[in-house]
N, C-alpha and C positions, 0 to 999 in steps of 0.2 A: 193603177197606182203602182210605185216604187215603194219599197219596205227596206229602209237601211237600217242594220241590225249590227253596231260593233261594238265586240265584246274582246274579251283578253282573261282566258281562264287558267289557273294553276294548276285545278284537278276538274275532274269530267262526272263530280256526285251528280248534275241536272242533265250529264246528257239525253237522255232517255225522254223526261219531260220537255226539254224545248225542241227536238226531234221532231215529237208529235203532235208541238204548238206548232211548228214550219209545217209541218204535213197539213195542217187544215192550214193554216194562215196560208195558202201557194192558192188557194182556189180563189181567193180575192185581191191578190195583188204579186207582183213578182220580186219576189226578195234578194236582197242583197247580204249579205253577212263577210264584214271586213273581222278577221280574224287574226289577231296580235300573241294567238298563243304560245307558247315553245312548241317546237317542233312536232314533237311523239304527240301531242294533242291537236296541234294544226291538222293532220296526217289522220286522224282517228276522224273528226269532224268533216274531213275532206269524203272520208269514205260513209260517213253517218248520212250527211246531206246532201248526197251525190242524186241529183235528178228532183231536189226540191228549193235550191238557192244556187246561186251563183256566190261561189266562198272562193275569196282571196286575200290576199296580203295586204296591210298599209300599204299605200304608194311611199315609196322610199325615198322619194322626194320631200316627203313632209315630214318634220323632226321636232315637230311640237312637244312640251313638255307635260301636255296633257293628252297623252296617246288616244283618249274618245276620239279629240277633234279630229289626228290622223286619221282614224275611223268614219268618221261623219264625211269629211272631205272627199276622200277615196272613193265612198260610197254614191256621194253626190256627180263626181266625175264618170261612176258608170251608170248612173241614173238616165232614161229614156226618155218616162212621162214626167209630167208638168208638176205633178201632184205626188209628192215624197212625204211617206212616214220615217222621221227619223225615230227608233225607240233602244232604252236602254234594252238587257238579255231576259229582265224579269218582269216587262213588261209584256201583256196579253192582251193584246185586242179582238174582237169579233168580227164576224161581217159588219152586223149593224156599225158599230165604232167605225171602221173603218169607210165605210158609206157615208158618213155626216162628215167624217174629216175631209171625204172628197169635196161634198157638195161643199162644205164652212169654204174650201182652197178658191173653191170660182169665183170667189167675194174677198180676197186676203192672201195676204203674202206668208202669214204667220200664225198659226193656228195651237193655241195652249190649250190642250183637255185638261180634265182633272183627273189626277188617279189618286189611287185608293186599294186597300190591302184586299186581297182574295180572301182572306181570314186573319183573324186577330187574335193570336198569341197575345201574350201580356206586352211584349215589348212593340208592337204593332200596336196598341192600343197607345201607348206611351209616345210615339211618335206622329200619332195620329192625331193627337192632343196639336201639335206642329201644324198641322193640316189645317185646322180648323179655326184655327185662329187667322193665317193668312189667308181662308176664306171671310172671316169676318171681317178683313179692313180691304178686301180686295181678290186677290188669288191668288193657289199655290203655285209652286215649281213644280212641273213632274217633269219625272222623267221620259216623255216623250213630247215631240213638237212636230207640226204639220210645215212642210215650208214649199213653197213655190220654188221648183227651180230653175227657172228663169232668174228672178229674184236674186237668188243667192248669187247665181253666177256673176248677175252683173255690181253685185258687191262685193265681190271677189274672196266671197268663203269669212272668217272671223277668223280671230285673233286664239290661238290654240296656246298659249305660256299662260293661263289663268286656270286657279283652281274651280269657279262657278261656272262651267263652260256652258251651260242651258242658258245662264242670261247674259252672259257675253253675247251669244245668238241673239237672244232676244234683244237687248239694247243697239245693238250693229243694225237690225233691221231695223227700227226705229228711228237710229241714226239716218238711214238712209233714207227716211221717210214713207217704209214700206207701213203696212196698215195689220195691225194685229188685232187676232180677235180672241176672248178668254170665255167661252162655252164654260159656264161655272156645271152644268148639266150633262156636258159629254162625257162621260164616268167610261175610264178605261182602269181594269184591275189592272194590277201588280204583285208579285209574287212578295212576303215578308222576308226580311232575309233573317239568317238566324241572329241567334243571342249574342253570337262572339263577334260578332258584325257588326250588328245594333251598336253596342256600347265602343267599336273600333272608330265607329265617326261622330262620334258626338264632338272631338274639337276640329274635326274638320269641317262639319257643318257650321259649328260657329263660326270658324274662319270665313265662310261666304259671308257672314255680314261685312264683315270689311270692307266689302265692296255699297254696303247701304248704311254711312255713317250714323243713320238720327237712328235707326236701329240696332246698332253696333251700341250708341251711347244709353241709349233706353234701358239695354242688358245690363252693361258695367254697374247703373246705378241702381242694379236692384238689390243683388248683398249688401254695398254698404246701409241702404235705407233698411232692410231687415236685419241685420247688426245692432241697426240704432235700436230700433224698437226692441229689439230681444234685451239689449244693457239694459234699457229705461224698464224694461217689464212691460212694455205698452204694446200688448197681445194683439186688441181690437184691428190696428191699421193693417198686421199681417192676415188676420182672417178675413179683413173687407177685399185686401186686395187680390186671396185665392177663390174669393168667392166671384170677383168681377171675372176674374180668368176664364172660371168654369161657365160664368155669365156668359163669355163673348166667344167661348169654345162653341157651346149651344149653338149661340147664334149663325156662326159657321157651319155646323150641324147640320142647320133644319134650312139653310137656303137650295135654294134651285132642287129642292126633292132629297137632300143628302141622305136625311134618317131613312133612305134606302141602304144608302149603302157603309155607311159608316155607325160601328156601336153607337147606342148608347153609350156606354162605360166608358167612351174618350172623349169624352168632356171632361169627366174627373180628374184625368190624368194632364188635364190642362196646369196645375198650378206645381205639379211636379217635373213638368216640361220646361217653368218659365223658371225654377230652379237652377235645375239642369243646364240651360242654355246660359242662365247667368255666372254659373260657375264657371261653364267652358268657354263661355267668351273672354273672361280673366286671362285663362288657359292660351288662347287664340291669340292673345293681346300677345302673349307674352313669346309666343312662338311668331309675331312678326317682328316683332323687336329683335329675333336671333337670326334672322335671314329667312322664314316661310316656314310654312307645316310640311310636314314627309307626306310625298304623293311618290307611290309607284318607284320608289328608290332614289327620288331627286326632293326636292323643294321648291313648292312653289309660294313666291311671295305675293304675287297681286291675287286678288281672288277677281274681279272684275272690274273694264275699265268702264266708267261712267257716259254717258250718251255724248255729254256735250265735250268728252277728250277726244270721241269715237266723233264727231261731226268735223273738229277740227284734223285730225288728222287724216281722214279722206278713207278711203277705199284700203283694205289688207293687202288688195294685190301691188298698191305703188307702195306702200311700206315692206313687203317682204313678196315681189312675184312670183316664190316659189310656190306661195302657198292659195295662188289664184286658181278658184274654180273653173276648171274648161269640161263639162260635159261631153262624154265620149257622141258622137255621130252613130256609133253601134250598136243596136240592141241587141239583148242575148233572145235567146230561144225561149221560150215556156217547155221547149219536149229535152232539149239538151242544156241547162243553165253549166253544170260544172263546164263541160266541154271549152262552152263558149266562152266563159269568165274568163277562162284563161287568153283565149283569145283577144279578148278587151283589155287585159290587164295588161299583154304587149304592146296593144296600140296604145293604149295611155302612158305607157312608160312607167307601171307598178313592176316589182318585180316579185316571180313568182317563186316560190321558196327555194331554199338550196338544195 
């Protein structure tokens, strides 16, 4: 298997731990790590994981406004084998993990695990509350996906100017009639990210409902329905509906084996979750009205385009062929990756830093 890894980091606090998650992660699959960082950290990484990934640049051909995608794309271009893990940086997979994503790929174009916090700080609990609930009407987002790249290629990559860029993916390949599959069981951790974190995307995660209207309006109408009740004094309808919360958090909980791997204690945190998200979705609302949420120094207004806009307008690569997948013909080495990456990176026409 291929392991595309694109990250874009400001300071180097994790270098040390994902160093020596690449170091075991290299013995079950050969990695990729598209690397957006400023320079003195590019440079630092280049020497960190020299002889365990193949580390290069966005291709500078792609100017998406969601620089992952440039990541993902680039990565997918020097991909080899058939069967590619794309994961975000704080994502951790194991042998096992990575084994079932192969096998799940020989049956499917698009492969959703579930992940789940390595440990659960308070605000990891709070978040997880999220979790558990879109296991209960179905399944979550993680941040990492299996994808066939064949597949990909001959869909010519997705649409990189959207802030939900996991189910852009996802809806593209469906678009195209590729065949997904959501293993509610394949449980791949993830690292929590901290506190000042947590609370940095709570309106940018509401922003992705915008992309899934009946959800988007579900949120809006929860303040004003607990407003009502709080003017009226009529207690009962706000306790019934934190108590359904924590009800259908559970129930997310306890499917496909979860109460392995998910507290207890984030159930509770379900009806402070649905709080939260109904406040920031207000929040959301009101930052698409202004032109988009701040991503990464820009703004982005669509959070994602819907399947049946994605069927009519055909393929990304005849809407924008810069941004068409072509799979390099070159694989790198397992004894010399730096070496050779770079070598790849000129025949695909990435360029390699200044």
């Amino acid at each position: 298997m291929d392991y595309v890894l694109p990250l874009r980091w400001e300071n180097d606090s994790g270098l040390g731990e994902l160093t020596a998650y690449l170091r075991e992660l290299r013995r079950h699959a050969r990695v990729i790590v598209v690397d957006g960082s400023p320079q003195e950290l590019f440079e630092r990484h280049a020497a960190a994981w020299r002889g365990l990934a193949a580390h290069v640049r966005p291709a500078r051909d792609l100017r998406f406004a969601n620089g992952k995608v440039n990541g993902v794309i680039t990565g997918l271009r020097l991909a080899t084998a058939e069967h590619v893990v794309i994961a975000d940086d704080d994502v951790r997979y194991d042998g096992c993990a990575l084994a079932r994503m192969d096998a799940l790929l020989a049956g499917a174009d698009l492969v959703r695990p579930q992940n789940h916090f390595s440990h659960s700080p308070w605000h990891a609990r709070w978040d997880t509350a999220r979790t558990l609930l879109n296991r209960a009407f179905g399944a979550d987002y993680p941040g990492t996906l299996g994808v066939r790249r064949s597949f990909f290629a001959r869909m010519g990559g997705y649409d990189g100017d959207v802030l939900f860029e996991n189910l852009e993916l996802i809806r593209t390949v469906r678009a195209h009639g590729g065949k997904e599959l959501r293993p509610l069981d394949l449980y791949v951790p993830r690292l929590p990210p901290g506190a000042a974190r947590f609370w940095s995307q709570r309106v940018r995660q509401a922003y992705d409902d915008l992309a899934q209207p009946a959800r988007m309006a579900l949120f809006l109408s929860v303040l004003p329905a607990v407003a009502g009740c709080v003017l009226r004094r009529r207690y009962g309808p706000v306790a019934a509906g934190a108590g359904v919360a924590v009800a259908l958090a559970e129930v997310g909980r306890r499917r496909a084996g979860g109460g392995r791997v998910f507290p207890r204690t984030a159930a509770l945190f379900a009806p402070v979750w649905v709080l939260e998200r109904a406040t920031c979705s207000w929040l959301a609302l009101g930052a698409a009205l202004c032109g988009g949420v701040p991503y990464a120094g820009r703004r982005l207004r669509r959070a994602a385009h819907s399947v049946r806009w994605l069927r009519r307008s055909g393929s990304l690569a005849a809407r924008n062929p810069a941004a068409l997948c072509e799979p390099s013909q070159k694989g790198f080495s397992d004894e010399r990756p730096q070496r050779h990456s770079a070598t790849v990176a000129r025949s695909a026409g990435i360029g390699s830093p200044p």
